[in-house]
N, CA, C and O atoms as CSV, one atom per row, in Angstrom:
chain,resi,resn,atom,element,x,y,z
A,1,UNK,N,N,45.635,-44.170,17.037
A,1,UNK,CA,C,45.012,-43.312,18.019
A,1,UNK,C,C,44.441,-42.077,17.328
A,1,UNK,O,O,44.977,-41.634,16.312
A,2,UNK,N,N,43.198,-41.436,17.951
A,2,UNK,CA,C,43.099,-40.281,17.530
A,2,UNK,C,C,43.623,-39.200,17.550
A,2,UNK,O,O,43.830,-38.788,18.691
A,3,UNK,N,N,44.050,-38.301,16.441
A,3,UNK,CA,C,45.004,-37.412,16.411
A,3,UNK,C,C,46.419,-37.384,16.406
A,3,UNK,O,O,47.194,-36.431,16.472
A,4,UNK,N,N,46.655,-38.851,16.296
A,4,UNK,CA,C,48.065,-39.480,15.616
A,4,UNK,C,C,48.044,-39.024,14.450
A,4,UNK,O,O,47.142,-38.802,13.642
A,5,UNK,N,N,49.585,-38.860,14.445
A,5,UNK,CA,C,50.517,-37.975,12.996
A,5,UNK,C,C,51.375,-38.725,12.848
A,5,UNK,O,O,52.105,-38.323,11.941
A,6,UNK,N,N,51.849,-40.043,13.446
A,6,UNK,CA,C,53.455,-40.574,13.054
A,6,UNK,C,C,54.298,-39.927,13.314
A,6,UNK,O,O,54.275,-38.873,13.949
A,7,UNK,N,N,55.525,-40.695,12.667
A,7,UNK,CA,C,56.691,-40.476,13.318
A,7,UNK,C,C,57.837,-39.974,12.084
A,7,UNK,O,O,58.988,-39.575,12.258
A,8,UNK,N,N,57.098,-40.145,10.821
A,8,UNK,CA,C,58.037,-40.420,9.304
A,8,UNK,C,C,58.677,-39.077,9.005
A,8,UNK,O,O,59.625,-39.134,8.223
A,9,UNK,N,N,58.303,-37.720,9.534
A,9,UNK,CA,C,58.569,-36.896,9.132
A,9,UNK,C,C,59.911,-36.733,9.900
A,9,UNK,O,O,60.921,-36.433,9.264
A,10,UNK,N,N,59.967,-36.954,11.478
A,10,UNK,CA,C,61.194,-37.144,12.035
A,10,UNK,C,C,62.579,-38.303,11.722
A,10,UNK,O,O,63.755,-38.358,12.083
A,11,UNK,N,N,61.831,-38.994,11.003
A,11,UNK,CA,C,62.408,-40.034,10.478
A,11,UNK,C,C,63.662,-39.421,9.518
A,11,UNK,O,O,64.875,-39.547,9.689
A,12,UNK,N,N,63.134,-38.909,8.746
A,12,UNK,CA,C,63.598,-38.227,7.331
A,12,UNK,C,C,64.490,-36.775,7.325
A,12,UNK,O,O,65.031,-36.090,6.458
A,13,UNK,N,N,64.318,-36.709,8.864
A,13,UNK,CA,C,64.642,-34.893,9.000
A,13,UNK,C,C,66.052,-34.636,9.175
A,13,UNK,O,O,66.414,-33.483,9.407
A,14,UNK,N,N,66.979,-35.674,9.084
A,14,UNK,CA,C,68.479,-35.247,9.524
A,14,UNK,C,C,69.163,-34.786,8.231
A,14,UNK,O,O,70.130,-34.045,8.407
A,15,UNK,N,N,68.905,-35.027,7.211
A,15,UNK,CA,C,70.075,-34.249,6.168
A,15,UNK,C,C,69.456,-32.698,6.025
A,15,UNK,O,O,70.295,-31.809,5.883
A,16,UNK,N,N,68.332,-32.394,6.046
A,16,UNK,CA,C,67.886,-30.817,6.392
A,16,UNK,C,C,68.991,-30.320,6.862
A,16,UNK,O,O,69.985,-29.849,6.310
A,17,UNK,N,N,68.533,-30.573,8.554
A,17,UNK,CA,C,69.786,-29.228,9.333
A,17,UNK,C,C,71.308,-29.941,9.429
A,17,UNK,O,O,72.078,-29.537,10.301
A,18,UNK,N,N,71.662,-30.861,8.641
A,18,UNK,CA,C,73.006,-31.682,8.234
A,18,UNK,C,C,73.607,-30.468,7.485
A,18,UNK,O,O,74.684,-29.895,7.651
A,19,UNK,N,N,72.073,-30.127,6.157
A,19,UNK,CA,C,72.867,-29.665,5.052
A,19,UNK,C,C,73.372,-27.338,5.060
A,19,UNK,O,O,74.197,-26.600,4.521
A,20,UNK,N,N,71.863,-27.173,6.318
A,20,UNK,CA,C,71.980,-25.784,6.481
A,20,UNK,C,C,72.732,-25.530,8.038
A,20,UNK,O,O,72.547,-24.492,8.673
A,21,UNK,N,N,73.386,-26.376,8.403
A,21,UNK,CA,C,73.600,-26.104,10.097
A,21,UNK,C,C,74.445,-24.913,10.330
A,21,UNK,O,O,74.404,-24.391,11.444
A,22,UNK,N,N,75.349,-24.330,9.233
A,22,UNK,CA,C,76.204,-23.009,9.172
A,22,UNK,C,C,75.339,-21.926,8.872
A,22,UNK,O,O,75.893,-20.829,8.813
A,23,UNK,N,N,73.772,-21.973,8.610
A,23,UNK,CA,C,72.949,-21.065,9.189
A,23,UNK,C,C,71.840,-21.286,10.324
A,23,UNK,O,O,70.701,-21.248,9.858
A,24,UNK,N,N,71.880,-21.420,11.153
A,24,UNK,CA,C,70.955,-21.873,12.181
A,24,UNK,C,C,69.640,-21.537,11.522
A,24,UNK,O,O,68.932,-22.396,10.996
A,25,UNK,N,N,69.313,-20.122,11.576
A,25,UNK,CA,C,68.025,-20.202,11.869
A,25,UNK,C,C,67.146,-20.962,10.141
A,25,UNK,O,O,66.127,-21.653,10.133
A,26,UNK,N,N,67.752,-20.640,9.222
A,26,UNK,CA,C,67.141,-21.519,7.969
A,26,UNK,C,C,67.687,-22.684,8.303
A,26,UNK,O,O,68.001,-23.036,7.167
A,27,UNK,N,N,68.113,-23.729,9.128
A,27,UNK,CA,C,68.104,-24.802,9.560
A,27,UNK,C,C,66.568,-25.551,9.892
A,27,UNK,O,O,65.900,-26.516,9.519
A,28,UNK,N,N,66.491,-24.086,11.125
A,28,UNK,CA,C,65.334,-25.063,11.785
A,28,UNK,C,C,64.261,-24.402,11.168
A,28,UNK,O,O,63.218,-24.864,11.629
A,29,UNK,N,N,64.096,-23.735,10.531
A,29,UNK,CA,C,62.463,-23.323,9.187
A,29,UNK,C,C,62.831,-24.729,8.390
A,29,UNK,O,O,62.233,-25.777,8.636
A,30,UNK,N,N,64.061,-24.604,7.245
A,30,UNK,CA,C,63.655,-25.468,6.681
A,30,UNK,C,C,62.760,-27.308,7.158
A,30,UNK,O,O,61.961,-27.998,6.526
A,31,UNK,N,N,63.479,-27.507,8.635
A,31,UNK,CA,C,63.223,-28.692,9.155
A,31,UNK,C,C,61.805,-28.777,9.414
A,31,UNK,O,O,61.006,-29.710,9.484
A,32,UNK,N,N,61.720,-27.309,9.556
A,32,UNK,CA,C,60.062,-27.516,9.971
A,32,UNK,C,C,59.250,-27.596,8.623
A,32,UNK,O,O,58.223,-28.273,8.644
A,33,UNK,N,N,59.566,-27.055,7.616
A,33,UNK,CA,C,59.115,-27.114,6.166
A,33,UNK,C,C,58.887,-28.795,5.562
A,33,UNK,O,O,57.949,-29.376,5.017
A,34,UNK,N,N,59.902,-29.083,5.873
A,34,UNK,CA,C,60.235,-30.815,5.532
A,34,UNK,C,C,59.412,-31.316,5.944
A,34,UNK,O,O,58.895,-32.130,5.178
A,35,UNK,N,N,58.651,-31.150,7.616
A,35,UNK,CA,C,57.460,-32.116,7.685
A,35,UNK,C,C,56.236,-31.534,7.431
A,35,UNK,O,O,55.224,-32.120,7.816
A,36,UNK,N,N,56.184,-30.861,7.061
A,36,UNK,CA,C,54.823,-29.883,6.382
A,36,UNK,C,C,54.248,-30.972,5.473
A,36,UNK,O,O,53.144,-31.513,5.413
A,37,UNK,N,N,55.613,-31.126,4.651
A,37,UNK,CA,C,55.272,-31.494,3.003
A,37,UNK,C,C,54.289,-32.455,3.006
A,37,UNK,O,O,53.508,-32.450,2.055
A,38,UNK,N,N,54.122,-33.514,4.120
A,38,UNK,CA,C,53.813,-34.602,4.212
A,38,UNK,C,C,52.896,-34.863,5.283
A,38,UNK,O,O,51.998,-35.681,5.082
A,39,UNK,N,N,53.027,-34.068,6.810
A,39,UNK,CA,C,52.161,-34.043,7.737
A,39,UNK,C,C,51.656,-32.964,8.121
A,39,UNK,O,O,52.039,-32.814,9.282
A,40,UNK,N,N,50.959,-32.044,7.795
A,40,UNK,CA,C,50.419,-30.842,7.888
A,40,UNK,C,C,49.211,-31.008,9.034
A,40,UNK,O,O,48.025,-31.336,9.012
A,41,UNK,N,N,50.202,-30.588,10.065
A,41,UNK,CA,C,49.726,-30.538,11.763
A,41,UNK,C,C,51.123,-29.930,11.990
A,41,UNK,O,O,52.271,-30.203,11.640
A,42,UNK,N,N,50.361,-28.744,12.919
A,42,UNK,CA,C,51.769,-28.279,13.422
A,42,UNK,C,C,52.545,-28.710,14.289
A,42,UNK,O,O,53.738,-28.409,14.334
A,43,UNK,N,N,51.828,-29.647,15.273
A,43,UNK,CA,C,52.802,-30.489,16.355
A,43,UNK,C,C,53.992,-30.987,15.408
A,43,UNK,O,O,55.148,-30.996,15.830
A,44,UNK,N,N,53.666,-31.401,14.108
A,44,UNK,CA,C,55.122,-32.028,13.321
A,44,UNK,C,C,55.348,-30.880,12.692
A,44,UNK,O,O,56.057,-31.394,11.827
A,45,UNK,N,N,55.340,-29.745,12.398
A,45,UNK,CA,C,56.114,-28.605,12.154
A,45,UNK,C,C,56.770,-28.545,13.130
A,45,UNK,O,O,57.952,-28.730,12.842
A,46,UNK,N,N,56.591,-28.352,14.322
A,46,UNK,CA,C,56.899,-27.777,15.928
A,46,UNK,C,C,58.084,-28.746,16.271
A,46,UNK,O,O,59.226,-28.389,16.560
A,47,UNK,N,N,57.630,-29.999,16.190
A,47,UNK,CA,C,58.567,-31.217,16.486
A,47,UNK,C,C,59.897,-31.182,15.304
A,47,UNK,O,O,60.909,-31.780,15.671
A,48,UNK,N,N,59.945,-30.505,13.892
A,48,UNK,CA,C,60.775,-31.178,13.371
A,48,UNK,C,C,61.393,-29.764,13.124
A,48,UNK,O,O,62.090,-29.712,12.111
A,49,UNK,N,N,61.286,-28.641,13.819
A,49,UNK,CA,C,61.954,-27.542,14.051
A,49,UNK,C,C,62.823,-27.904,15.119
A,49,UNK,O,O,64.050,-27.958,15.024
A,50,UNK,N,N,62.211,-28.129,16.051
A,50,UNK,CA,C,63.031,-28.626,17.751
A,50,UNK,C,C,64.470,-29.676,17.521
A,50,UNK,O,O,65.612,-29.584,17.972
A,51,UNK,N,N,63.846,-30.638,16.649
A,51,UNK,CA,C,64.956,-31.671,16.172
A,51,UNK,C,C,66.035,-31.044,15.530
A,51,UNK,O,O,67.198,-30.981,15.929
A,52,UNK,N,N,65.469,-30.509,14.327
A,52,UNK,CA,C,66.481,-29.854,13.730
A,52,UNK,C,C,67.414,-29.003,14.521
A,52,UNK,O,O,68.643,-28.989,14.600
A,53,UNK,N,N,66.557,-28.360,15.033
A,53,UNK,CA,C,67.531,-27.418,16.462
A,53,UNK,C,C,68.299,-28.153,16.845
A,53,UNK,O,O,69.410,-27.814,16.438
A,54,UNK,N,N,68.340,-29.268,17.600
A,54,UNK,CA,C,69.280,-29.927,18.256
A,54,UNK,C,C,70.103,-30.826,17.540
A,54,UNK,O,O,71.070,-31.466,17.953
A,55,UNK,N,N,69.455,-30.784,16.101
A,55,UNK,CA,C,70.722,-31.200,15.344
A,55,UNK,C,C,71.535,-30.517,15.260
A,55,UNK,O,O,72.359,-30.883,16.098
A,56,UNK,N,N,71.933,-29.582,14.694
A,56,UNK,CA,C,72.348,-27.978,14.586
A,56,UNK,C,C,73.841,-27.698,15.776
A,56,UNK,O,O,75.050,-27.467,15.752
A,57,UNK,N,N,72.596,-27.938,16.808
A,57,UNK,CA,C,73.413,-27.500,18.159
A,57,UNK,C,C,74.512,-28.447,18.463
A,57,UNK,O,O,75.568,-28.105,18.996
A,58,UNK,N,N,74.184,-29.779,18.062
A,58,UNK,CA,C,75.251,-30.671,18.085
A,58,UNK,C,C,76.487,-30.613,17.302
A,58,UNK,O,O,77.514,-31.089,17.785
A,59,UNK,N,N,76.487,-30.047,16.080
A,59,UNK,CA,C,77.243,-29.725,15.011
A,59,UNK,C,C,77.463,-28.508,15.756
A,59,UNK,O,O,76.587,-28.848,16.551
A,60,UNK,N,N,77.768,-27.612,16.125
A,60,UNK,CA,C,78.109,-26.500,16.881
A,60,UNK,C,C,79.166,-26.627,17.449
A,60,UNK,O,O,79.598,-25.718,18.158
């Protein structure tokens, strides 16, 4: 589709806020950093901040 980004960056994003979750907020930067590397659109910055968030929050 047009303006499809995939899905790979969410794919890949759980040892991020696995590995920073005892600091939240460099949790969810780094998560959002992680899909940068590879999909540079911010909907997958945006999306793999949110995830990370709720990874985080679960470990909480």
């Amino acid at each position: 589709a047009n303006g499809a980004v995939g899905n790979g960056a969410l794919m890949r994003l759980a040892p991020v806020p696995l590995f920073f979750y005892r600091d939240p907020i460099q949790a969810v930067e780094f998560s959002g950093i992680s899909g940068i590397i590879t999909h540079d659109d911010q909907r997958v910055y945006d999306a793999c901040r949110y995830y990370g968030a709720l990874i985080v929050a679960a470990l909480r």
